[in-house]
C-alpha positions in Angstrom: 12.2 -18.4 -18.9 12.3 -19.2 -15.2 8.8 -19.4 -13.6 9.6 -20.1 -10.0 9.7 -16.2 -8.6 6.8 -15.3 -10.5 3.7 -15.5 -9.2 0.9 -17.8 -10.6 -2.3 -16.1 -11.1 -3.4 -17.6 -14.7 -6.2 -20.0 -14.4 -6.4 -23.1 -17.0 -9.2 -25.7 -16.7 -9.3 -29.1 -18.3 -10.8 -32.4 -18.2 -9.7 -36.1 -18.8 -10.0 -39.5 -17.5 -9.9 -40.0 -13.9 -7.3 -43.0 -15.1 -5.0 -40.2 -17.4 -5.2 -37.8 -14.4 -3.9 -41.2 -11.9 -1.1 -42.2 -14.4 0.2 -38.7 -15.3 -0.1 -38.2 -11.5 2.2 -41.5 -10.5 4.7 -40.3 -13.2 5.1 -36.9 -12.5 5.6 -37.7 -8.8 9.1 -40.2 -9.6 10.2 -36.7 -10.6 9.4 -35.1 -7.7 6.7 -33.0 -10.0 3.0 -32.0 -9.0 0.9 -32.6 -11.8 0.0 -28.9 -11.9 4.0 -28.1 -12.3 4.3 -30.8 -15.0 1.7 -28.8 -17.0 3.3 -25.5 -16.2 7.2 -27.1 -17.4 5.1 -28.4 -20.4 3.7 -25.0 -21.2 7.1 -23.0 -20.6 9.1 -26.1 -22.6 6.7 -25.0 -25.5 7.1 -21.4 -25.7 10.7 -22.3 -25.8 10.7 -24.0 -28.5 7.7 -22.6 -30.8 5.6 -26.1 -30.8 5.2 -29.0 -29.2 8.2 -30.1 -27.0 8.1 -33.6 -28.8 7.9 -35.3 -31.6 4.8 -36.6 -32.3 5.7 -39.3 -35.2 5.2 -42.8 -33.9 8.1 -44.8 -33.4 9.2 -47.9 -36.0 8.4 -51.0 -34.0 11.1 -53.4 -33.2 12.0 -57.0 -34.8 11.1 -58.0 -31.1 8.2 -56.2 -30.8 6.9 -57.4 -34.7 7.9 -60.5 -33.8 6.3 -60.8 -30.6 2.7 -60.4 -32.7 3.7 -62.3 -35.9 1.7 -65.2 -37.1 3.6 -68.3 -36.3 2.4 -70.7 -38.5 2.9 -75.0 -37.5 6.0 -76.8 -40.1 5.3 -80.0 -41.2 7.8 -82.3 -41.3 9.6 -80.7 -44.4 9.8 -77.7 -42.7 6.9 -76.0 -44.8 4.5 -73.6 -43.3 0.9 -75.5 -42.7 -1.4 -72.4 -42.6 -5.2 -72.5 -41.9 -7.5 -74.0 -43.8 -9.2 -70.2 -43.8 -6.3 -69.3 -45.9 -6.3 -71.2 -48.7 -7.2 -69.2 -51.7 -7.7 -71.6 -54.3 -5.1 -71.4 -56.0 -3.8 -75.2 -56.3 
């Protein structure tokens, strides 16, 4: 569905964040895309394919990126994990 020779009379009106607007700009514009065509490829990218033209699911995180915000707890000199004092649950 090429758009290019057609002309453009449709008129859509939105509203975001002055900082979404920036970003999507500054994106758009590595590709050598005005934010007002990346909304138009959007649109024609889903009539093509019936939906949204992505998947929507959120991706499984990495080891790295689990990792990166793990709880990494002080070993005494055994090697045994000395959690806080705020975690003990009474149990010895």
């Amino acid at each position: 569905m090429a758009t290019a020779a057609i002309p453009r009379r449709a008129e859509i009106k939105t509203r975001t964040t002055d900082e979404i607007k920036k970003g999507a700009t500054e994106v758009y514009a590595r590709w050598g895309l005005s934010l007002n065509d990346a909304i138009n490829t959007f649109l024609v990218k889903s009539i093509e394919v019936g939906g949204l033209p992505f998947d929507l699911r959120p991706e499984t995180p990495s080891y790295n990126a689990i990792a990166a915000v793990a709880y990494k707890p002080e070993l005494n000199a055994e090697g045994v994990a000395v959690l806080p004092a705020d975690w003990d649950d009474g149990d010895e």
